[in-house]
C-alpha distance (Angstrom), angle and dihedral (degrees) to the residues before:
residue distance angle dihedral
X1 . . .
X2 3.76 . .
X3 4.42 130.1 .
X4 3.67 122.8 -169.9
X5 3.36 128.3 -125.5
X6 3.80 119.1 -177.4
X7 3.91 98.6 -68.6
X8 3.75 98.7 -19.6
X9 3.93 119.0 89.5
X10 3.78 113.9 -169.9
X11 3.68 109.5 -150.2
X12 3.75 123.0 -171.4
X13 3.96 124.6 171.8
X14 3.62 99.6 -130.5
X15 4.03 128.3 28.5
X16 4.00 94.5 -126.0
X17 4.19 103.5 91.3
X18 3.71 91.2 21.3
X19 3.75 105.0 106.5
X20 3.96 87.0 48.6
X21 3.76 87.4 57.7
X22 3.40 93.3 48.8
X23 3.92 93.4 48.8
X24 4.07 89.4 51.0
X25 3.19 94.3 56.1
X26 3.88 102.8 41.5
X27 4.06 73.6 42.4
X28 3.60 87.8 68.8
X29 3.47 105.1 34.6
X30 3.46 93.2 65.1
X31 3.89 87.7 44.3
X32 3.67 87.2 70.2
X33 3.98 105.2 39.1
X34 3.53 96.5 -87.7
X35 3.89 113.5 116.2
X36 3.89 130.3 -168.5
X37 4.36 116.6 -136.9
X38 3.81 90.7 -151.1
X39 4.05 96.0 -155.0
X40 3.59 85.5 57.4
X41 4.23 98.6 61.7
X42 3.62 131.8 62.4
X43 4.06 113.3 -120.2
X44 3.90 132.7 -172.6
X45 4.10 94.0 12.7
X46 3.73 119.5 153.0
X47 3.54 93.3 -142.8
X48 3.90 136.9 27.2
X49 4.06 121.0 -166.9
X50 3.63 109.2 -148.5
X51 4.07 123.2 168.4
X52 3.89 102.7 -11.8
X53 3.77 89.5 -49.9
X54 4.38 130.6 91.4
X55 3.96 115.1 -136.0
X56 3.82 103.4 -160.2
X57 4.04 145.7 145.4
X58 3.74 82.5 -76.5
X59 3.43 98.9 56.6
X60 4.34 129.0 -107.2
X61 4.02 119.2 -34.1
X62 3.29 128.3 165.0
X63 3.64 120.8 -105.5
X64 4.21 128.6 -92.0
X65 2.97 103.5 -111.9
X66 4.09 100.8 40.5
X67 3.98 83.8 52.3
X68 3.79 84.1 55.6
X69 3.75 94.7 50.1
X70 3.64 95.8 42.8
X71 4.21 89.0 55.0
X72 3.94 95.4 42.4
């Protein structure tokens, strides 16, 4: 289970404990100044593409169509 959240991508293996992750961190964020617009993010997605590469359950691949690029 991952969400999004500007440029930080909380990651945990399994989807039980991940909301309270979440809320510690958004927690803190606001602690120091720094404050979340929820509509804005993506939360609870399997899979997050970030700089020609995928970060997922499965682990880190690179993306379609840079795979095609690379082999053309």
């Amino acid at each position: 289970m991952a969400s999004f959240i500007d440029n930080i991508i909380v990651g945990t293996e399994k989807e039980e404990g991940h909301n309270e992750v979440v809320k510690e961190i958004v927690k803190r964020l606001v602690e120091n100044d720094l404050y979340v617009k929820s509509k804005k993010y993506k939360w609870k997605i399997r899979e997050v593409g970030f700089s020609e590469v995928v970060i997922g359950s499965e682990g880190i691949k690179i993306k379609e169509e840079k795979m095609k690029r690379v082999l053309e």
